[in-house]
DRENKOLTI-609543 format. One record per residue: residue number from 1; residue in one letter; x, y negated, z negated of N, C-alpha, C, O, CB in turn. Coordinates in pm, whole numbers. Last residue first. Glycine has a CB too. Example, Ala and Ser with C-alpha at 12.3 -4.5 7.8 and 13.67 -1.06 7.14 Angstrom:
# residues 2
{num 2	residuo S	n.east 1285	n.north 225	n.up -708	ca.east 1367	ca.north 106	ca.up -714	c.east 1290	c.north -3	c.up -787	o.east 1341	o.north -114	o.up -804	cb.east 1408	cb.north 60	cb.up -572}
{num 1	residuo A	n.east 1319	n.north 569	n.up -780	ca.east 1230	ca.north 450	ca.up -780	c.east 1320	c.north 330	c.up -780	o.east 1424	o.north 332	o.up -846	cb.east 1131	cb.north 447	cb.up -905}
This chain:
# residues 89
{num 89	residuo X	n.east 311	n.north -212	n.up 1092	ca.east 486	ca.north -221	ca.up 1156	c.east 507	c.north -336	c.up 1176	o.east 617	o.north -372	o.up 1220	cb.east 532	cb.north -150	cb.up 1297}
{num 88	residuo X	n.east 88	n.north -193	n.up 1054	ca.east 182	ca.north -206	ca.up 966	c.east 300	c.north -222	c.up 966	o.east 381	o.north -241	o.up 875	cb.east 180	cb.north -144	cb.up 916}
{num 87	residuo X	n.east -47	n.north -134	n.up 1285	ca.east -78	ca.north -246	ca.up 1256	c.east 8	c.north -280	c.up 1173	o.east 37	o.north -399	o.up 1182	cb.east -190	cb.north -263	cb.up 1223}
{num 86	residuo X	n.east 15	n.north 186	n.up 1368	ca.east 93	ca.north 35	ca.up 1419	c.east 97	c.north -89	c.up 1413	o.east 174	o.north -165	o.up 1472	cb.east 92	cb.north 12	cb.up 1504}
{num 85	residuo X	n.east -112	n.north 278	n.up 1159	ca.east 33	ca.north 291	ca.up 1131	c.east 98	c.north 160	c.up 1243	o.east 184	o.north 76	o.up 1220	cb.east 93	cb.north 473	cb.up 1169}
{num 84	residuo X	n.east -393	n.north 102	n.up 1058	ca.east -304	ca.north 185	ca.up 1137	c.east -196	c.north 193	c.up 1081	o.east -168	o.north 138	o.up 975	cb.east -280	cb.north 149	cb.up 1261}
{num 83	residuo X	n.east -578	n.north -10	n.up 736	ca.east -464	ca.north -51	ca.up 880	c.east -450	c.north 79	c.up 923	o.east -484	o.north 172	o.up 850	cb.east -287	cb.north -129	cb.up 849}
{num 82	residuo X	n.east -785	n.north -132	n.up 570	ca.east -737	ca.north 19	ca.up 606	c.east -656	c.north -65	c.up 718	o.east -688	o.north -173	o.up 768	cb.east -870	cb.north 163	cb.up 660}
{num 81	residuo X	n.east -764	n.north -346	n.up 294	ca.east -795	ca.north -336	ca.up 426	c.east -760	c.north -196	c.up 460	o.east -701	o.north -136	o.up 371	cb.east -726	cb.north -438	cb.up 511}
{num 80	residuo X	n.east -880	n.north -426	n.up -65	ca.east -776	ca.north -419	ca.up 32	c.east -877	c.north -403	c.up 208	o.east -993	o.north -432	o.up 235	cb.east -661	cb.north -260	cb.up -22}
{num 79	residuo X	n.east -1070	n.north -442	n.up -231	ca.east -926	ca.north -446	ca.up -269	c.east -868	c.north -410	c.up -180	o.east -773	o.north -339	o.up -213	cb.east -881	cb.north -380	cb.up -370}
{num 78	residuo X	n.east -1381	n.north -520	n.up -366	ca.east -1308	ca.north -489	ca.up -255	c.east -1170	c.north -564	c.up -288	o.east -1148	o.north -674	o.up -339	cb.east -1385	cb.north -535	cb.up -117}
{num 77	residuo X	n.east -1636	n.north -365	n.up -572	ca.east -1469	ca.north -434	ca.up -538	c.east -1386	c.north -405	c.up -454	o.east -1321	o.north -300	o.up -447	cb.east -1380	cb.north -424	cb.up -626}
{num 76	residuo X	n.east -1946	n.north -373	n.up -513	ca.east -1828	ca.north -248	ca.up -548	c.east -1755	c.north -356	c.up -510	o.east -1797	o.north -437	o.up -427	cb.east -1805	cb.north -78	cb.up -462}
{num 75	residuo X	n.east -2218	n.north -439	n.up -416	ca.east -2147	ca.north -465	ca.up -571	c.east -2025	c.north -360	c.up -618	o.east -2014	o.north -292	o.up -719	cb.east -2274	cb.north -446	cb.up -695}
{num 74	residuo X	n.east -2189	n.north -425	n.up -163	ca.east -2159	ca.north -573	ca.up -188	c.east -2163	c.north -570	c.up -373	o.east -2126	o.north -662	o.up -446	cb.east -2300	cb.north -691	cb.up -100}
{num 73	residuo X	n.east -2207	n.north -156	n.up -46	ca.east -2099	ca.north -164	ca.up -105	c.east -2083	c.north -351	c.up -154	o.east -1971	o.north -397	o.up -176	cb.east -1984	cb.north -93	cb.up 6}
{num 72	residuo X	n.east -2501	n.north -159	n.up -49	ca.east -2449	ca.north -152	ca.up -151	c.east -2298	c.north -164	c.up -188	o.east -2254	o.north -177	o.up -303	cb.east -2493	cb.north -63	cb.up -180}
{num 71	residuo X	n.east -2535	n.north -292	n.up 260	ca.east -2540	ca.north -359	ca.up 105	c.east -2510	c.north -281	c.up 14	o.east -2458	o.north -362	o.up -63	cb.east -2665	cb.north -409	cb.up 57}
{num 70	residuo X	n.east -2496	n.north -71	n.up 399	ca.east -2400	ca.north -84	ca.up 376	c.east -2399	c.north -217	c.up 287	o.east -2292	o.north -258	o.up 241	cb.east -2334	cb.north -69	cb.up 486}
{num 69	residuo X	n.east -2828	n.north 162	n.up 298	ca.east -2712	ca.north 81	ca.up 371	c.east -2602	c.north 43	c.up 306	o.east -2577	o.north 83	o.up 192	cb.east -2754	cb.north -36	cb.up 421}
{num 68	residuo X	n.east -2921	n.north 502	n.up 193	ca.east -2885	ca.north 335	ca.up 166	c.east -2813	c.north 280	c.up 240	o.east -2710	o.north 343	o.up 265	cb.east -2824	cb.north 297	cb.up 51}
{num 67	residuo X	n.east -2896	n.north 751	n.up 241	ca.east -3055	ca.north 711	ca.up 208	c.east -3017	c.north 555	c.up 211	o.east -3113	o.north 483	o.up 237	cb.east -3135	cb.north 778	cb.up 33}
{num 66	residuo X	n.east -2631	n.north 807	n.up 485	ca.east -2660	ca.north 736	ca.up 363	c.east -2818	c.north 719	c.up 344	o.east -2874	o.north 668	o.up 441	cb.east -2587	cb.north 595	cb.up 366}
{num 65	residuo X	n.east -2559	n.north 852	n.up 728	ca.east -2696	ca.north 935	ca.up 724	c.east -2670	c.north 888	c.up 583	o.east -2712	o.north 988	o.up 526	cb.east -2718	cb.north 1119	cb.up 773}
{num 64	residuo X	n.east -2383	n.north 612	n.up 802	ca.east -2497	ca.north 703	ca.up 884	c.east -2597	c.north 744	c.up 827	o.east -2711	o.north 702	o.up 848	cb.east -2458	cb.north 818	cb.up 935}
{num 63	residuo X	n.east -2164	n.north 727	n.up 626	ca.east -2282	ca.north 600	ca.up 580	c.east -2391	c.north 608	c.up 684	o.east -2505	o.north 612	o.up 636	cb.east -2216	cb.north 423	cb.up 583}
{num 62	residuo X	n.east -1985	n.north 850	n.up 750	ca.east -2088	ca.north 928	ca.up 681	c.east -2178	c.north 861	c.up 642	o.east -2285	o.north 916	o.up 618	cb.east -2053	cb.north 994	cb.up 581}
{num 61	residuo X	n.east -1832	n.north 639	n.up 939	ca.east -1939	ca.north 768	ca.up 1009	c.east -2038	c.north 807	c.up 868	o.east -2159	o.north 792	o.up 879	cb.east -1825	cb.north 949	cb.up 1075}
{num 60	residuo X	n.east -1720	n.north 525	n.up 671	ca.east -1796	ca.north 501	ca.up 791	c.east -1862	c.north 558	c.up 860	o.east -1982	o.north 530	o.up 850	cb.east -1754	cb.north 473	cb.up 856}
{num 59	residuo X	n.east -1560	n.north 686	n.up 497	ca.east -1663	ca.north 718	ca.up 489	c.east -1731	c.north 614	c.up 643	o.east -1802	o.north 683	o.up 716	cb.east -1708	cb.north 697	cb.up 325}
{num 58	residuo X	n.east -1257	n.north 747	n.up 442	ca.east -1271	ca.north 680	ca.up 531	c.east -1438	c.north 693	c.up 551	o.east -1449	o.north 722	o.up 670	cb.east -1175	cb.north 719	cb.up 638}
{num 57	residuo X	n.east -1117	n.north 832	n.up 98	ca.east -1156	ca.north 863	ca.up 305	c.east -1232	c.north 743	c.up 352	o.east -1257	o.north 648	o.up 278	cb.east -1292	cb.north 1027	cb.up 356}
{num 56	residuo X	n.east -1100	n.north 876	n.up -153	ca.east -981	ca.north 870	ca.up -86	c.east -1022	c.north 907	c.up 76	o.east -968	o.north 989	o.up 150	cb.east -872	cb.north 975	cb.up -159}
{num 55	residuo X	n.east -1400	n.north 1048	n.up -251	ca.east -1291	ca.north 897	ca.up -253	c.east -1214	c.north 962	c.up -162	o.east -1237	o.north 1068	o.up -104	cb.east -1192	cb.north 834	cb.up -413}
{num 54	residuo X	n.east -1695	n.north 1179	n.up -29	ca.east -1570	ca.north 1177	ca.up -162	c.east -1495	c.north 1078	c.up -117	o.east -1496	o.north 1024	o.up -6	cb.east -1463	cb.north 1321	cb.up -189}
{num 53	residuo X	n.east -2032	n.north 1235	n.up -13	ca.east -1925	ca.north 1178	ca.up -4	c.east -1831	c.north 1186	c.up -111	o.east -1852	o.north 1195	o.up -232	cb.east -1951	cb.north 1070	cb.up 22}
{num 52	residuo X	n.east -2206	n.north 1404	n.up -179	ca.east -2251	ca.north 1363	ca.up -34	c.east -2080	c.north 1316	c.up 71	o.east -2040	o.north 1355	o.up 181	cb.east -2383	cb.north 1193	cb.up -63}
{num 51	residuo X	n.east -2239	n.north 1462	n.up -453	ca.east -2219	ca.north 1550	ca.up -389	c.east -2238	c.north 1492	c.up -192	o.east -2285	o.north 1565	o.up -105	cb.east -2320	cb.north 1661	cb.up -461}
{num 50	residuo X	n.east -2227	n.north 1184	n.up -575	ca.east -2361	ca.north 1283	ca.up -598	c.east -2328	c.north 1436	c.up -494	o.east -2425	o.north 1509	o.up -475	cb.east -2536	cb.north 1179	cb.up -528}
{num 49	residuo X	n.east -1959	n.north 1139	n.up -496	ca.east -2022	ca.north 1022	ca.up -466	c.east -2197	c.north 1159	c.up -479	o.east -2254	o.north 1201	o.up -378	cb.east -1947	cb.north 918	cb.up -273}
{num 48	residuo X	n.east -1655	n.north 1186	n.up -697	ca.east -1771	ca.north 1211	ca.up -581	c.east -1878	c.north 1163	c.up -605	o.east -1911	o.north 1137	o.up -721	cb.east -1807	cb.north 1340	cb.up -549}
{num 47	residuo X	n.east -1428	n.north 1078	n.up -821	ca.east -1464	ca.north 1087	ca.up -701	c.east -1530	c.north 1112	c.up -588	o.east -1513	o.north 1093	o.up -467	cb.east -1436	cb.north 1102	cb.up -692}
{num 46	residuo X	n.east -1537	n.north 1189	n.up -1071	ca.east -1427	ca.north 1232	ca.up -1046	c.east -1384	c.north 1207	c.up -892	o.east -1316	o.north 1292	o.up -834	cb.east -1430	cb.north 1364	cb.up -1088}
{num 45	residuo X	n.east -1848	n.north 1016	n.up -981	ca.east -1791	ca.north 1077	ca.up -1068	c.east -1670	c.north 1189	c.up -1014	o.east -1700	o.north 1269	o.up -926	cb.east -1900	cb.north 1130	cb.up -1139}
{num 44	residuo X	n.east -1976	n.north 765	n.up -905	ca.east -1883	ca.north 815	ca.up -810	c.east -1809	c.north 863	c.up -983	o.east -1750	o.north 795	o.up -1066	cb.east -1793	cb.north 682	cb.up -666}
{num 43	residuo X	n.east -2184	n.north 587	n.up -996	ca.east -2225	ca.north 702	ca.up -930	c.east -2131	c.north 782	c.up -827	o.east -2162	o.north 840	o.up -723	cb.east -2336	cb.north 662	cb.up -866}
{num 42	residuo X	n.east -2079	n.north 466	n.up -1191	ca.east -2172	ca.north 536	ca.up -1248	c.east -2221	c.north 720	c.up -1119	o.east -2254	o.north 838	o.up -1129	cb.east -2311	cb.north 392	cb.up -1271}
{num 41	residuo X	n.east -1711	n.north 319	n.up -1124	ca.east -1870	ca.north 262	ca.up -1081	c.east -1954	c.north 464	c.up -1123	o.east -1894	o.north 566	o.up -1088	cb.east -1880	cb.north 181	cb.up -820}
{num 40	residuo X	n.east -1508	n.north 267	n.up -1129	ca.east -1540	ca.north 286	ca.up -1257	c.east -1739	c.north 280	c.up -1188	o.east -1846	o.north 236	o.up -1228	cb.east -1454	cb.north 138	cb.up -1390}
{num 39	residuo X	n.east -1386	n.north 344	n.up -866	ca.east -1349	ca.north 472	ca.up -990	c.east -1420	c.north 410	c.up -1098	o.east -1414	o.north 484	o.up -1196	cb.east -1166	cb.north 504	cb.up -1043}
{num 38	residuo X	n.east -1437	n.north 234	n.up -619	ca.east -1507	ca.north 302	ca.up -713	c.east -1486	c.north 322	c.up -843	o.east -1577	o.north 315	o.up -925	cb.east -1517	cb.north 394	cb.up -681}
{num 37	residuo X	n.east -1260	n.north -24	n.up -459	ca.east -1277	ca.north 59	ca.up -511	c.east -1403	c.north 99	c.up -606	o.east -1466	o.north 10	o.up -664	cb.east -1186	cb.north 57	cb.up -546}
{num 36	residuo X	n.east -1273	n.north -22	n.up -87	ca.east -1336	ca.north -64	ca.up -185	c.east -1274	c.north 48	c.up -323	o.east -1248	o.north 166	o.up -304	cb.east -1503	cb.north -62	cb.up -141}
{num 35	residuo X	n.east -1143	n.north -129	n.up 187	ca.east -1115	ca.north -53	ca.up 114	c.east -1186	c.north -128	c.up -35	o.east -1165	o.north -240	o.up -80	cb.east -962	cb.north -24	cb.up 133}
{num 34	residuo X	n.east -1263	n.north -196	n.up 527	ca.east -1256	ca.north -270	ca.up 428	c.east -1224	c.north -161	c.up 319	o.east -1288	o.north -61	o.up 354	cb.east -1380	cb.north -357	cb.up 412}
{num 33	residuo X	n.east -1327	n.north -25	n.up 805	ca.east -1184	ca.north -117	ca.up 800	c.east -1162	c.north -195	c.up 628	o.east -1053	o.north -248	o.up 605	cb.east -1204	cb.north -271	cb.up 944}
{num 32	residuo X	n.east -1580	n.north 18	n.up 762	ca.east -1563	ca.north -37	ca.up 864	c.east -1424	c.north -149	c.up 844	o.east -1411	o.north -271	o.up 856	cb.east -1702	cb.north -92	cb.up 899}
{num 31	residuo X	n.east -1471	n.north 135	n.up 420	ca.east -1556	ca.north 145	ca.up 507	c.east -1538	c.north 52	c.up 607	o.east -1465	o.north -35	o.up 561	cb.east -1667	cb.north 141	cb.up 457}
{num 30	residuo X	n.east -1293	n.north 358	n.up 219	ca.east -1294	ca.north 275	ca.up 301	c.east -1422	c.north 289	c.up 392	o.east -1472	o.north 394	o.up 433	cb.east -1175	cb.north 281	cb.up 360}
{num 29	residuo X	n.east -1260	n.north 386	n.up -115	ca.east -1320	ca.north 422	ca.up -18	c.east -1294	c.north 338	c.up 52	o.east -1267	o.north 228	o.up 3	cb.east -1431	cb.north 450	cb.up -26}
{num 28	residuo X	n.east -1056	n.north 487	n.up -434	ca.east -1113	ca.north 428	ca.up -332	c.east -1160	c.north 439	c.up -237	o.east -1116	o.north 549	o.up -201	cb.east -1081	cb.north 384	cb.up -306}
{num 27	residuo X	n.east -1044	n.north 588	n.up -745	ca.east -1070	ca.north 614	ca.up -666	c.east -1141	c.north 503	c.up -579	o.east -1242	o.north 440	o.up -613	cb.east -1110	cb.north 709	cb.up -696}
{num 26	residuo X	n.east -687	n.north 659	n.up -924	ca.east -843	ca.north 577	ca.up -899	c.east -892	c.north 638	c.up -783	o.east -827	o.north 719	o.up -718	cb.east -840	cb.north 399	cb.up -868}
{num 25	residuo X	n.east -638	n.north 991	n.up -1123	ca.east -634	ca.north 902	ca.up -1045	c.east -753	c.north 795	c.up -1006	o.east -873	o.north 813	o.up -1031	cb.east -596	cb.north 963	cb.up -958}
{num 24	residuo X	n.east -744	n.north 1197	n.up -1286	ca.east -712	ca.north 1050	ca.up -1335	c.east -696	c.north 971	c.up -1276	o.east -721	o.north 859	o.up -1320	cb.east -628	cb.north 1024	cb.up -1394}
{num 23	residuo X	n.east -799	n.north 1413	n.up -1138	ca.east -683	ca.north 1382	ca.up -1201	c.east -654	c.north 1269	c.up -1324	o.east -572	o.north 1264	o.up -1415	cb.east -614	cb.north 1352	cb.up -1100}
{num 22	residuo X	n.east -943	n.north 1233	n.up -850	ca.east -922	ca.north 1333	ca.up -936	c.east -798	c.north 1327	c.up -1029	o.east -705	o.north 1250	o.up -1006	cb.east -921	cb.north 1444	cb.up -861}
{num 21	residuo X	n.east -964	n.north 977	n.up -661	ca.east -1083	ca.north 972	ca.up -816	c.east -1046	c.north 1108	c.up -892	o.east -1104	o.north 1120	o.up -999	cb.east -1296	cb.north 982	cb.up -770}
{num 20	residuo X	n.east -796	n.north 937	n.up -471	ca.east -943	ca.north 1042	ca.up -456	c.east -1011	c.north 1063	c.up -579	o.east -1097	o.north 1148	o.up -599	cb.east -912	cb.north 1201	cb.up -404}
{num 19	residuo X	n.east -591	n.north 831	n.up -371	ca.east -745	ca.north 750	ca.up -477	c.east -843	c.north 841	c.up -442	o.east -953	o.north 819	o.up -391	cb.east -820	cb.north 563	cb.up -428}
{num 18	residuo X	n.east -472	n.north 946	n.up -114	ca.east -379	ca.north 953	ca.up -264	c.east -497	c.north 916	c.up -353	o.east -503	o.north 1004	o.up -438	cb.east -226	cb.north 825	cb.up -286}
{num 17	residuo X	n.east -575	n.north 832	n.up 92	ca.east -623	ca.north 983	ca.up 70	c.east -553	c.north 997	c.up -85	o.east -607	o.north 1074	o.up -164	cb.east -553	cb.north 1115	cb.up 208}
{num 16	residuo X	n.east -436	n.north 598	n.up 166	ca.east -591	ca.north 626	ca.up 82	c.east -616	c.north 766	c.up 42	o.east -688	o.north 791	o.up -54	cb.east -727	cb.north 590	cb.up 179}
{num 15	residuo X	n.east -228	n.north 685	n.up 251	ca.east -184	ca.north 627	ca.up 129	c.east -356	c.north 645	c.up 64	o.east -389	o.north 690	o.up -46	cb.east -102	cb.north 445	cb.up 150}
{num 14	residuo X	n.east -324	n.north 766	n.up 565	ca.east -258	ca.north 853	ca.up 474	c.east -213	c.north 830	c.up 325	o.east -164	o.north 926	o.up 265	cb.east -158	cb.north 882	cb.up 535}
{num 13	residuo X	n.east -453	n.north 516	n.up 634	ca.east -468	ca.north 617	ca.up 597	c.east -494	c.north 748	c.up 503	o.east -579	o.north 801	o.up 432	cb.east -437	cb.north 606	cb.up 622}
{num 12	residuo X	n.east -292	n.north 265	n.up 475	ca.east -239	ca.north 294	ca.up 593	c.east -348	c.north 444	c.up 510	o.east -341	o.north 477	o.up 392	cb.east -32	cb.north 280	cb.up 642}
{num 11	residuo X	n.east -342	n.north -68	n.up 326	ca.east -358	ca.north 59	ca.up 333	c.east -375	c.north 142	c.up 500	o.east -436	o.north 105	o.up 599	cb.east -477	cb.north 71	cb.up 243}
{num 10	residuo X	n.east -278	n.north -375	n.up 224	ca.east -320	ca.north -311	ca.up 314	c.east -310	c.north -151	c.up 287	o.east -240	o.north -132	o.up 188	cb.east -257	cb.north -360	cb.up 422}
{num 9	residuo X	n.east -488	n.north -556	n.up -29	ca.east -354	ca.north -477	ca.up -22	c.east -429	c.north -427	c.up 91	o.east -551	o.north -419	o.up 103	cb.east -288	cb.north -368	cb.up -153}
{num 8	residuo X	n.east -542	n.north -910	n.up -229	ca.east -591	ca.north -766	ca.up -145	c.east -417	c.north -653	c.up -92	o.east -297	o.north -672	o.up -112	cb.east -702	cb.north -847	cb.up 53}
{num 7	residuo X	n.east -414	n.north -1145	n.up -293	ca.east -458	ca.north -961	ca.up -394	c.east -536	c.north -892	c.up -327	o.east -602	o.north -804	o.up -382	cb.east -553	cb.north -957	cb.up -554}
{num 6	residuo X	n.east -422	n.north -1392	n.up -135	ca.east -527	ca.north -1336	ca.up -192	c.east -547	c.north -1191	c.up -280	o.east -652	o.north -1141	o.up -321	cb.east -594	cb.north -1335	cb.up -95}
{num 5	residuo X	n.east -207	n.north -1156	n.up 99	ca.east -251	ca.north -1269	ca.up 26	c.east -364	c.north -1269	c.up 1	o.east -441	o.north -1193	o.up 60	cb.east -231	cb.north -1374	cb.up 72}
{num 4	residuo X	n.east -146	n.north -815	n.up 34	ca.east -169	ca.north -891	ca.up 124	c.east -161	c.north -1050	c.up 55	o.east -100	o.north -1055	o.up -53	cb.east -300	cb.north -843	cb.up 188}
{num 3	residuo X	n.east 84	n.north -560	n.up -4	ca.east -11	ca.north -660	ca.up -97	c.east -46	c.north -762	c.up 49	o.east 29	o.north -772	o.up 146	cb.east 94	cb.north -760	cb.up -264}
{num 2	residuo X	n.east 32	n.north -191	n.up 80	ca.east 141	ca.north -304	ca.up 91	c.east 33	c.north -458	c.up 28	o.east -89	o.north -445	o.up 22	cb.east 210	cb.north -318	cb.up 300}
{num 1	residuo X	n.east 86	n.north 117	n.up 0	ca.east 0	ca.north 0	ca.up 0	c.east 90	c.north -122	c.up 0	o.east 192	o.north -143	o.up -65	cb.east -97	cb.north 0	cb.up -122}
């Protein structure tokens, strides 16, 4: 993760998959390029999201078939960006 300005941080991928909410670890999600975190939020336990979705990915496609839109991620904390590997270079 690299820091951006403003305290956001970029994220490459393969570094999100590390916040999968197990262990102890935090847990974050990315959606249409934006990285949110979970880990203290009620309905993402050890990283999983009621059995539908899990941390450390890239959930966009799966918000699709979400019972809820993409307002809810407006009360989760957003902390970074997802990048490429060539955006980071």
């Amino acid at each position: 993760m690299v820091a951006l300005e403003g305290g956001l941080g970029k994220f490459k991928l393969e570094e999100l998959k590390l916040y999968n909410g197990r262990e102890g670890k935090p847990a974050y999600i990315a959606y249409k390029g934006k990285v949110y975190d979970v880990t203290d939020s009620a309905l993402w336990i050890d990283g999983d999201h009621q059995g539908q979705h899990e941390a450390g990915k890239d959930i966009t496609n799966e918000m699709k078939y979400a019972p809820h839109g993409e307002e809810m991620l407006e009360r989760i904390k957003l902390i970074g960006v997802l990048v490429s590997t060539s955006e980071e270079k």
